[in-house]
N, C-alpha and C positions, 0 to 999 in steps of 0.2 A: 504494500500500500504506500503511493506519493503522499507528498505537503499535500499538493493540490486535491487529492482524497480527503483526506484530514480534514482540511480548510472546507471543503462541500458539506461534510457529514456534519461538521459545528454549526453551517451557515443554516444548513435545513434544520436540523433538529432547535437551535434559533427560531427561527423563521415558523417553526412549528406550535412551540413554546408561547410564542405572542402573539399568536392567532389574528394577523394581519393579511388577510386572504390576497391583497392588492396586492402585498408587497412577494408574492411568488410571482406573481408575471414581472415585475420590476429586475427579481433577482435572474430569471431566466432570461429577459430581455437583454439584461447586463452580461449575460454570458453569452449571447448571440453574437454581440458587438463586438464580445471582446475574441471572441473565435473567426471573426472575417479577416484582419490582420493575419494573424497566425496561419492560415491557411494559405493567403498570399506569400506570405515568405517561408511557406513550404516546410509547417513545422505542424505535422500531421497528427500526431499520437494528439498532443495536448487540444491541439485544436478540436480534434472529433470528443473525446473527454468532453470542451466546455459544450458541447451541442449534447451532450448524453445528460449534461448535468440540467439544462434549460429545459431538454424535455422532462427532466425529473420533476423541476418545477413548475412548470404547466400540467404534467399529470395533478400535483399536486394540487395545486391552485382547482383543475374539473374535480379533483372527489371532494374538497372540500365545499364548492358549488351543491355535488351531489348528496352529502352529508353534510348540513350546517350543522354548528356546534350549538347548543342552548345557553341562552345567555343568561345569569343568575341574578 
């Protein structure tokens, strides 16, 4: 397992924690942007990585759509 594993698994489990549903498209959008670069200068492993991670967070962001959480 990389930094850049690491750094996903903190940012979602975050991101999970504070129940901020906007902020999964935000974070996977930020991983879009930041994988066009990278892909251009032909630096493929991390690149596809930050596209694996955005989808992770757009799934995440539809089951949370699909399962709201009850607010107390």
């Amino acid at each position: 397992m990389k930094v850049q594993d690491l750094i996903f698994f903190l940012v979602y489990i975050g991101l999970i924690v504070s129940r901020k549903r906007i902020w999964f498209v935000w974070a996977g959008l930020i991983c879009l942007m930041l994988a066009i670069p990278l892909f251009s200068f032909w630096i493929f492993f991390t690149a596809e990585r930050l596209t694996w991670y955005a989808a992770a967070f757009f799934l995440a962001y539809v089951i949370s759509l699909v399962w709201p959480h009850k607010v107390q």
